[in-house]
C-alpha positions in Angstrom: -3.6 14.5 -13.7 -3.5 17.9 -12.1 -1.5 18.9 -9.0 -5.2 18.8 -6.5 -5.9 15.2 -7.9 -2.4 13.8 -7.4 -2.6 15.4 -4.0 -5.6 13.4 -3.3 -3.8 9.9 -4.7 -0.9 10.6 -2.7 -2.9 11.4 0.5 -4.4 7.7 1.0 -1.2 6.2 1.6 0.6 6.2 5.1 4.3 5.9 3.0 3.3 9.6 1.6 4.1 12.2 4.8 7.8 9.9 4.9 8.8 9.9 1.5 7.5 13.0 1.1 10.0 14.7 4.2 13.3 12.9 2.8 12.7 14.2 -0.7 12.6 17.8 0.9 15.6 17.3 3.3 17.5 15.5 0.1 16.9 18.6 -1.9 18.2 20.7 1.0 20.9 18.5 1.4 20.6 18.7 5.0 18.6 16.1 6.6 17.5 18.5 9.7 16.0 21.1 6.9 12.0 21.6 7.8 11.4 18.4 8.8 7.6 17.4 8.9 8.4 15.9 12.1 11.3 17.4 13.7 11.7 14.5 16.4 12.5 11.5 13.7 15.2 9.4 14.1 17.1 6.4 12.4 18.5 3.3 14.2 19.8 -0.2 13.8 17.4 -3.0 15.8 18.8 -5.7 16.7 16.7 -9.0 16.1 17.6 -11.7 18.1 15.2 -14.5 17.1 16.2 -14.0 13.3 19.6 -15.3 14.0 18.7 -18.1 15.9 16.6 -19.3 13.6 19.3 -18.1 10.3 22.5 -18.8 12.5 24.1 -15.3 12.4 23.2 -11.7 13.9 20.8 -10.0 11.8 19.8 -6.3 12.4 16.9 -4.1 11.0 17.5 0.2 10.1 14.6 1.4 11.4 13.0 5.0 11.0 11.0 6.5 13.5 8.7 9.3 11.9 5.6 10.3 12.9 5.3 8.4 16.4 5.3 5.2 13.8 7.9 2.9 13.4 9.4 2.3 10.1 11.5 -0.4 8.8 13.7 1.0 5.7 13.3 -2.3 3.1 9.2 -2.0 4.4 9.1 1.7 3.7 11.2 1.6 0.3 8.3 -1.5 -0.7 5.5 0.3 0.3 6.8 3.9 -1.9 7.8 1.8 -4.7 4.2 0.1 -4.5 2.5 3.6 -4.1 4.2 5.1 -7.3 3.8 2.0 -9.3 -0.3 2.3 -8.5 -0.4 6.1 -9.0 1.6 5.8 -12.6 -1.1 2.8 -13.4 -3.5 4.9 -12.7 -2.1 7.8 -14.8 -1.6 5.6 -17.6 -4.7 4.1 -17.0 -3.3 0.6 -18.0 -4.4 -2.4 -15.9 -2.3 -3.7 -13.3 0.1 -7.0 -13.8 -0.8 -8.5 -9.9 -4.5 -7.8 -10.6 
């Protein structure tokens, strides 16, 4: 797969623009380092009916990027599903869930 195809792959999912900043402000080690979006933040939600229902405080890390709000475990799923489908496709081997 050349550079302009895997381009193209990475383009169709929304996880892509986020995982795509924190790998350039990781190899910068500094987090503020050409951002994509210069205005994204990280912060703890509090979620309230959770631990009524579970019994105990429960809490979300959020990331706001893009004037979208992610939650971390969401966003770490959705990359881990986007390079799992792009390798599959490189390998061209079918897919286990299909």
């Amino acid at each position: 797969m050349d550079k302009a195809e895997l381009s193209e792959k990475l383009n169709r999912y929304p996880v892509w623009p986020l995982c795509r900043d924190i790998a350039n402000r990781v190899r910068h080690f500094d987090l503020r380092h050409r951002p994509t979006d210069k205005h994204w933040s990280a912060y703890r939600e509090y979620l309230p009916f959770e631990s009524q229902v579970e019994g105990w405080e429960k809490h979300a890390v959020n990331i706001m990027f893009d004037g979208r709000k992610w939650r971390i475990d969401e966003a770490i799923f959705a990359a881990s599903k986007m390079w799992d489908e792009i390798l599959q496709d490189l390998l061209n081997e079918p897919r286990v869930d299909a």
